[in-house]
N, C-alpha and C positions, 0 to 999 in steps of 0.2 A: 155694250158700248157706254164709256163715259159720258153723261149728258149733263154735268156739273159736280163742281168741288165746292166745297166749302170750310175753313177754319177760323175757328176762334180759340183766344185764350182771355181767361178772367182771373181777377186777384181773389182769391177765397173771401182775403177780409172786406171787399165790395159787396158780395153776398152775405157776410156775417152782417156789416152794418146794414143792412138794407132788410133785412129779418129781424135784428134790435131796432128798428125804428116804426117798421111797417107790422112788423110778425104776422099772422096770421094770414092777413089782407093780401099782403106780399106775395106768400106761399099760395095764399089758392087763385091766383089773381094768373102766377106763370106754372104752376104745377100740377098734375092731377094727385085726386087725391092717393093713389097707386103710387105715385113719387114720392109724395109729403111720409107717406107709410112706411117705406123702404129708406128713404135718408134720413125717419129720424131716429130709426131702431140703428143706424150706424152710431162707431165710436164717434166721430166727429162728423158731424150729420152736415155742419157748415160746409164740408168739402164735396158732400154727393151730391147737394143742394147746387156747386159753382161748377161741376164736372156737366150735371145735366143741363142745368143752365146754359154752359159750352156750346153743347151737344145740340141744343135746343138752334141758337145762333149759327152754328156753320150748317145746319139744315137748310137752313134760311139762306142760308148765302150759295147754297148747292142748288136751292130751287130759283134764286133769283126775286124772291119773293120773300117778304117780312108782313108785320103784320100790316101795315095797308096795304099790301098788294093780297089780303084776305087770310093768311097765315095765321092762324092763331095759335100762343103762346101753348096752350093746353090741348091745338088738337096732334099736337108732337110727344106722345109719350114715350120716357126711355124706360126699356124694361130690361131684365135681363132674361138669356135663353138657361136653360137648366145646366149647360157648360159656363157659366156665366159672363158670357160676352154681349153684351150690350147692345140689342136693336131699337130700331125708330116703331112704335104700334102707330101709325093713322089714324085719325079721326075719318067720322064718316066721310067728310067734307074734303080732307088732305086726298084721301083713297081715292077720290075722285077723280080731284085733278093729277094723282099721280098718273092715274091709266095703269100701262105696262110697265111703268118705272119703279125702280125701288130705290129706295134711300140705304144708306151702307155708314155704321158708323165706330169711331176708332174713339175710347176716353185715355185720359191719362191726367196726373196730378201729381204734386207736392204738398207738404204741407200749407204753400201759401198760393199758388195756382193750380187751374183746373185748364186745361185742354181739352178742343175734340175736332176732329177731322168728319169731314163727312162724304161721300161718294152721291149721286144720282146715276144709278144705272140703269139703259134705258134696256129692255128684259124682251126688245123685238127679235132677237134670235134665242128663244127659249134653251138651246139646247147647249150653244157657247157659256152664255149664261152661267148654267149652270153647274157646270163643270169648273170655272172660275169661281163660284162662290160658295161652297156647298150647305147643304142645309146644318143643324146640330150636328154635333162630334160629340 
């Protein structure tokens, strides 16, 4: 069952200038270092940076929860699965409070924004579940 949604969208050059002003500080301040490593071996690293970034924000808005409500920026990591479709990894602390829930997420981009949708689904009927989401393909 659906237990929250969340969407965001970003301007890429929001996260460009926010990387030329802060660099480094910026990057490991909202990203792990598993993200920082994967956008910046991309051709344009500014847009995997604004997509997780995204990603990062509609999580947030799917849990209800930002960072003062305990959510921290880094314990959300975006990975990819080996089909490369893009999941949320939990921090110990997210894991937690997720319980039975799982986070579900959708990126998308242009050259000048980054989008991402996000799902909370609550994983009380394991069996429905699963047949609605399946594992790697």
């Amino acid at each position: 069952m659906v237990a929250g949604v969340g969407i965001d969208i970003i301007e890429v050059d929001r996260i460009r200038r926010a990387i030329g002003r802060w660099g480094q500080r910026f990057l490991e301040r909202v990203y792990t270092s598993g993200e920082i490593g994967y956008c910046q071996a991309q051709a344009r690293p500014e847009i995997s940076f604004a997509a997780r970034f995204a990603a990062k924000e509609a999580a947030m808005k799917a849990l209800g929860r930002g960072p003062k409500g305990g959510v921290r920026w880094k314990s959300l990591e975006v990975v990819n699965r080996p089909s490369g479709a893009p999941v949320i990894r939990p921090g110990p602390r997210l894991q937690q409070l997720l319980g039975k829930r799982v986070l579900l997420i959708s990126l998308t981009h242009t050259h000048r924004q980054a989008m991402a949708t996000a799902l909370l689904i609550d994983k009380a009927d394991e069996d429905r579940s699963e047949d609605c989401f399946p594992a790697d393909r």
